[in-house]
C-alpha positions as CSV (number, residue, x, y, z in Angstrom):
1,X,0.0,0.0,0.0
2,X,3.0,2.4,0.5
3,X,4.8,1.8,-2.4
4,X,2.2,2.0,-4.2
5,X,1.1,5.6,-2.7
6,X,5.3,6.2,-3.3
7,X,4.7,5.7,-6.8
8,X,1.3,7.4,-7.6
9,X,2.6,10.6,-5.9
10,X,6.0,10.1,-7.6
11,X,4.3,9.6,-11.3
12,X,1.9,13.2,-10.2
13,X,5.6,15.1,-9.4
14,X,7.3,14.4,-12.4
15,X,4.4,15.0,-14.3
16,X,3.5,18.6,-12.6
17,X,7.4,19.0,-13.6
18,X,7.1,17.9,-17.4
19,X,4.4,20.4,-17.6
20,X,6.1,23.0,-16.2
21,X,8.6,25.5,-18.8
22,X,11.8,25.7,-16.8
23,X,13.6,28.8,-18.2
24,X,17.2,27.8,-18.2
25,X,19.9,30.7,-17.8
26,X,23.3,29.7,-19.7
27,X,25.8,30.0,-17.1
28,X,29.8,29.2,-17.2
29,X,29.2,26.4,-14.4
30,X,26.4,24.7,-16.2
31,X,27.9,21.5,-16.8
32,X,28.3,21.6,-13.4
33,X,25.4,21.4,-11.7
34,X,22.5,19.6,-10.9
35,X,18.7,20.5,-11.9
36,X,16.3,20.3,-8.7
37,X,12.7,20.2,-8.7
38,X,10.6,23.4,-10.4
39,X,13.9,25.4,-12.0
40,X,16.2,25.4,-9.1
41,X,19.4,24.6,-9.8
42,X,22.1,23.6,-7.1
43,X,25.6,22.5,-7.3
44,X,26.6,19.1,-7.1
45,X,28.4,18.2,-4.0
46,X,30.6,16.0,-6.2
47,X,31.8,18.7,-8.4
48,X,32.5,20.5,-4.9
49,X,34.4,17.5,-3.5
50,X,36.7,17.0,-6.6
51,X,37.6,20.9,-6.7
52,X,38.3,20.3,-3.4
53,X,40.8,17.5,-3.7
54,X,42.7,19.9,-6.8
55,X,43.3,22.6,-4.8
56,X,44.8,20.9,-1.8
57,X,47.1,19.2,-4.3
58,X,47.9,22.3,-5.3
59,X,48.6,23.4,-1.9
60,X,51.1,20.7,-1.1
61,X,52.7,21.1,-4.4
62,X,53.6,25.2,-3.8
63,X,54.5,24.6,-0.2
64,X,57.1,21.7,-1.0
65,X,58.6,24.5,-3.9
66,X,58.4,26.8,-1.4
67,X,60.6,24.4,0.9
68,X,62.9,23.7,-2.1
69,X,63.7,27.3,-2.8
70,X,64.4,27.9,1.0
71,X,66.7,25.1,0.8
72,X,68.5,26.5,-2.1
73,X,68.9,29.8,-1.5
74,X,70.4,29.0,1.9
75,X,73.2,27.1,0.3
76,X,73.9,29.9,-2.3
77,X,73.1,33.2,-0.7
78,X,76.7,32.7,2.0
79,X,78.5,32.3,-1.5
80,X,77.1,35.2,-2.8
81,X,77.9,37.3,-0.5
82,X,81.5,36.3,-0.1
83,X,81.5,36.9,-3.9
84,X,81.1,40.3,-4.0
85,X,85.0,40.7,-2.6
86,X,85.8,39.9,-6.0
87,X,84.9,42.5,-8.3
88,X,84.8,45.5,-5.2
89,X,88.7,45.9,-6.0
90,X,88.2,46.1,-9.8
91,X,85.6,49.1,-9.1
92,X,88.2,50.9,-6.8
93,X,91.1,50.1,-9.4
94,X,89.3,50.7,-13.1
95,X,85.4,52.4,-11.7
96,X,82.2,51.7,-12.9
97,X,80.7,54.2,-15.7
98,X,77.7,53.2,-17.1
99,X,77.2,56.3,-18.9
100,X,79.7,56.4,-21.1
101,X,79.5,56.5,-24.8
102,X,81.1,54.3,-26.9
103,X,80.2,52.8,-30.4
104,X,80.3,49.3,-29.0
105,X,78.0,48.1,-26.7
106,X,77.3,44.6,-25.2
107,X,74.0,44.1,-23.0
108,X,74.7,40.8,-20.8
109,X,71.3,39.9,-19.7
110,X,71.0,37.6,-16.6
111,X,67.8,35.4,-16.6
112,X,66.6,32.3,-15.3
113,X,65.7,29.1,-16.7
114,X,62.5,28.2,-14.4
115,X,59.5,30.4,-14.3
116,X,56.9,30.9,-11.0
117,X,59.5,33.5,-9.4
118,X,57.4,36.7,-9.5
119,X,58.9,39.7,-12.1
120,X,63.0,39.0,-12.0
121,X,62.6,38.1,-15.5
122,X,60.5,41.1,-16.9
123,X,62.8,43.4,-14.9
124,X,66.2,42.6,-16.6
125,X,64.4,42.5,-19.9
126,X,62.8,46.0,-19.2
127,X,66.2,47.2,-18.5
128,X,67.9,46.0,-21.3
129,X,65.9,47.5,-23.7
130,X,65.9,50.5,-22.2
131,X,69.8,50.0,-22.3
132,X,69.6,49.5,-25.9
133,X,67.5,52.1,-26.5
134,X,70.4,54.9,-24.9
135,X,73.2,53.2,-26.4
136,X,71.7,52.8,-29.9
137,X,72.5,55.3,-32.5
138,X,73.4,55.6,-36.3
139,X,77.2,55.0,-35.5
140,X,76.2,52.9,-32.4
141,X,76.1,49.0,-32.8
142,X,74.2,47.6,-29.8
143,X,74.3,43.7,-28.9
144,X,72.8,41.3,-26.3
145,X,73.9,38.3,-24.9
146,X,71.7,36.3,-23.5
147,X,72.3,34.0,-20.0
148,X,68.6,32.1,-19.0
149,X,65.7,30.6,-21.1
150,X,62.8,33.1,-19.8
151,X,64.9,35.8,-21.1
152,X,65.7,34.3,-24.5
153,X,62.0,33.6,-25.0
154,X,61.2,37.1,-24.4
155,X,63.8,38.5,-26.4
156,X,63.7,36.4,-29.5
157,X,60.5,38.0,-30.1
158,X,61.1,41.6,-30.6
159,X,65.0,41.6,-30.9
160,X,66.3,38.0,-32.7
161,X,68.5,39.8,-35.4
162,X,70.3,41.5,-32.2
163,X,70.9,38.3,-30.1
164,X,74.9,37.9,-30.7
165,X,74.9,34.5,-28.2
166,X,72.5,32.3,-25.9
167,X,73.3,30.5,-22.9
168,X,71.0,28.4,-21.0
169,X,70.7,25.7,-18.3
170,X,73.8,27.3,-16.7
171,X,72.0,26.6,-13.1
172,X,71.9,22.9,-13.6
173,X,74.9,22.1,-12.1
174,X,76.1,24.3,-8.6
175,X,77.8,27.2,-9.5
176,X,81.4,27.3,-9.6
177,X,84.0,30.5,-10.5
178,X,85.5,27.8,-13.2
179,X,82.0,27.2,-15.2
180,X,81.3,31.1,-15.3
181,X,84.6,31.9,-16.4
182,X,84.6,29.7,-19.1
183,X,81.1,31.0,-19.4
184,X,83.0,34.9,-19.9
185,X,85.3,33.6,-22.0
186,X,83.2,32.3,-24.6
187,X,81.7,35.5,-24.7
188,X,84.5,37.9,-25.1
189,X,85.6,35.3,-27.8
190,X,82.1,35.5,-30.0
191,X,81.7,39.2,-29.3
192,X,82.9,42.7,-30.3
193,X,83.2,45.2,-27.3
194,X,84.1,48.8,-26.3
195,X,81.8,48.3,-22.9
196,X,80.0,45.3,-21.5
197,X,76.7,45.7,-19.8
198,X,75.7,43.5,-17.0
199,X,72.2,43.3,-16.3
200,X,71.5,41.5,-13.2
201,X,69.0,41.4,-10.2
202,X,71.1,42.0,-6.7
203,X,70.0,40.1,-4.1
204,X,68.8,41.9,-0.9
205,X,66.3,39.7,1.1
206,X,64.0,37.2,0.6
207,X,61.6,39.7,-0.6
208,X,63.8,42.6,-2.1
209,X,66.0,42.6,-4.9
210,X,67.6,45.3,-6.9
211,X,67.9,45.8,-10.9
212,X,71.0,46.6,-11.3
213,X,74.0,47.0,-14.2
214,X,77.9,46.7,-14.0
215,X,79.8,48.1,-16.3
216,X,83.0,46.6,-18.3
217,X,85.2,48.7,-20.3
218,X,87.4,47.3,-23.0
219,X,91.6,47.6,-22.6
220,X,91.3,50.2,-25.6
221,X,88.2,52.4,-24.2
222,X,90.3,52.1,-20.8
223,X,93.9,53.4,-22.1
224,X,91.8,56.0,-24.0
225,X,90.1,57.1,-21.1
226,X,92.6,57.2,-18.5
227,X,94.6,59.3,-21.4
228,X,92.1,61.9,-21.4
229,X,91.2,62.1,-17.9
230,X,87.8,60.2,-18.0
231,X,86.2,58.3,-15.0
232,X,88.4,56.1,-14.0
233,X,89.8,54.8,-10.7
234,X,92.8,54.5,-9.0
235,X,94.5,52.9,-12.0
236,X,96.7,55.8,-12.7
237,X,97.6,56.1,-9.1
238,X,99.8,53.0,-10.1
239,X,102.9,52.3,-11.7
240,X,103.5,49.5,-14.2
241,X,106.6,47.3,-13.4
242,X,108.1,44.4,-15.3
243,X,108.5,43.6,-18.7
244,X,104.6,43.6,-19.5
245,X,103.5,46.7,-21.1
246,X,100.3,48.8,-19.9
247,X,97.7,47.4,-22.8
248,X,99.0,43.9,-21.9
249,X,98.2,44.4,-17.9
250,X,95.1,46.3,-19.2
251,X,93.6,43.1,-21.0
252,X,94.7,41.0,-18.3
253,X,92.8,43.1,-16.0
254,X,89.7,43.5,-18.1
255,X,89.2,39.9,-19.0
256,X,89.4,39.1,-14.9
257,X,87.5,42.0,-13.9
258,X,84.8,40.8,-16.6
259,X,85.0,37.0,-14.7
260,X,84.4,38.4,-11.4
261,X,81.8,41.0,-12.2
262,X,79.7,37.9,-14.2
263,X,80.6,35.4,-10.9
264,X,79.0,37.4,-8.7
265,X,76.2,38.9,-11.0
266,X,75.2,35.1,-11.4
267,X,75.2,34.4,-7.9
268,X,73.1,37.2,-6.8
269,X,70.6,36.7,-9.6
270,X,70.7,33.0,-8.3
271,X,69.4,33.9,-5.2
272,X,66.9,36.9,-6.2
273,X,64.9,33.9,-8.2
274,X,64.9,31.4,-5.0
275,X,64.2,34.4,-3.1
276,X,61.2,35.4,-5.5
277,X,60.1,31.8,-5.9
278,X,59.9,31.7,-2.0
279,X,57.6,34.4,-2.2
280,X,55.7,33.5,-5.0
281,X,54.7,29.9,-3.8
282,X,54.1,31.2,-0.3
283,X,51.1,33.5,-1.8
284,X,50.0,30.8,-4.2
285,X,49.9,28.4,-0.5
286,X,47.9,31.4,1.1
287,X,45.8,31.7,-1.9
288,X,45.0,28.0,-2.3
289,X,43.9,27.7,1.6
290,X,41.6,30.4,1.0
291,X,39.9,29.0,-1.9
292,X,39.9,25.9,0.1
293,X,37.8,27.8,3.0
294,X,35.6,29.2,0.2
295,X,34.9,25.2,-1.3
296,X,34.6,23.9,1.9
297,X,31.7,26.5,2.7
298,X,30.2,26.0,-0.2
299,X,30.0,22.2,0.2
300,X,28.7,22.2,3.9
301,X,25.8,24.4,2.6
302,X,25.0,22.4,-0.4
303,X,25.2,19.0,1.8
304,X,23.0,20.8,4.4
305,X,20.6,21.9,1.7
306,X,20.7,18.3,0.0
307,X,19.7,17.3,3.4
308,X,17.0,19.4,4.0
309,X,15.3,18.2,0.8
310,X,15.4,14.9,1.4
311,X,14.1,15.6,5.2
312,X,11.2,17.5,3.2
313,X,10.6,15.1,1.1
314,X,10.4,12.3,3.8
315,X,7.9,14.5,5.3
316,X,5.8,14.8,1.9
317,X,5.9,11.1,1.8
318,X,4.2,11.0,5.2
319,X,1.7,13.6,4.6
320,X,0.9,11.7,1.4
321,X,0.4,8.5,3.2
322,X,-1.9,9.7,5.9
323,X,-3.9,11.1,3.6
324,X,-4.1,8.4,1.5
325,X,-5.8,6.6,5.3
């Protein structure tokens, strides 16, 4: 007898339903949901659940990075440091002018190879340009050389005929002064110089880091300038003994100046990414717990409200069958 009033009053809903025009609103989360009875439309708490599970993966995945860049950056950030010893003495000795004007010019832009590290990437690559667009001029040749793979997708896009040299995957092995001197060599080798541009992101804190350019002069633009009185440092405070002459000394120093400026400019940038990435994933963490707060809402009120209807339907059912009596 209750079945049977189950499935009368079940045949007379579905039917007041069939009869019924529901006026369905396209919406992006359509596929998504669930139709309930007379139009109203609730999410499923499926969909809810499996959204759920994504963005906790998520979670883990950002915090372990986040771990992973901490761990890095403490083993490189002490050699950083210590690295800037290196090219200090080369300021005092030949300076640092950025500003000067020669026909010459080499931009040496510093990149990465990984992305997810916040804007160090777009920052040397703004620079740059802007470098090039000071330096260039219709006696002036202008050429980059480019250390990282986010930078060399950027660049190839605008400025491919200007690209002299490419470097990437230099991080893949833990950085040594030999690797990036060979690395300097090969570029004072393939390249034609009267100043070489550094362009590098100098490593502050965790959360600060500084665009910033050295400056390399060749042994000709150096002679020339310490001839005419340019900006130049202590060199002439010095007097040249032995059998080497002054331009021989002069290359010597240039080509280990150049080593110890790019050493150093490597290891800083090194630790501005991990730095940036430690960032990065810790708001990506933040951001994925509070979507998690959001979905988990959102679920609790579409299980209370499944709930509810299934209470009131219960309660229908009754009704129904003392009636029926």
């Amino acid at each position: 007898m209750a079945m049977a009033v189950f499935r009368r009053e079940g045949r007379r809903l579905l039917t007041s339903i069939a009869a019924r025009p529901i006026a369905a609103t396209p919406s992006p989360l359509s596929s998504d949901r669930e139709e309930g009875p007379f139009g109203v439309r609730s999410i499923s708490t499926q969909v809810v659940r499996n959204r759920m599970k994504s963005v906790k993966n998520i979670q883990k995945i950002t915090k372990a990075m986040k771990m992973v860049a901490a761990s890095k950056l403490r083993a490189v950030q002490g050699r950083a440091e210590n690295s800037r010893g290196l090219w200090q003495p080369f300021t005092a000795l030949l300076g640092d002018n950025p500003s000067i004007d020669v026909k010459k010019s080499v931009v040496v832009t510093l990149s990465s190879d990984k992305g997810l590290c916040g804007g160090i990437n777009s920052t040397v690559v703004k620079v740059s340009r802007a470098l090039y667009k000071l330096n260039a001029g219709p006696e002036k040749d202008v050429k980059f050389v480019i250390v990282g793979e986010k930078a060399k997708a950027i660049m190839f896009r605008d400025s491919k005929n200007d690209i002299s040299l490419t470097v990437t995957e230099l991080n893949k092995n833990p950085l040594n002064y030999a690797q990036v001197s060979v690395l300097a060599d090969d570029i004072l080798k393939n390249v034609e110089f009267d100043a070489l541009r550094i362009v590098y992101n100098k490593f502050h804190s965790v959360v600060a880091f500084l665009p910033t350019v050295a400056t390399v002069l060749s042994p000709e633009i150096i002679e020339k300038e310490s001839e005419v009185g340019g900006k130049l440092g202590e060199l002439d405070s010095y007097e040249i003994e032995g059998g080497e002459t002054k331009g021989e000394i002069l290359q010597n120093l240039a080509e280990f100046q150049f080593s110890c400026v790019m050493f150093n400019a490597v290891l800083e940038n090194a630790c501005s990414e991990m730095g940036a990435r430690m960032s990065a994933m810790d708001s990506s963490s933040r951001n994925a717990g509070e979507m998690l707060d959001r979905l988990t809402l959102t679920y609790n009120r579409t299980r209370q409200a499944s709930i509810t209807t299934e209470l009131i339907e219960i309660i229908s059912g009754a009704s129904a069958l003392e009636a029926a009596k």
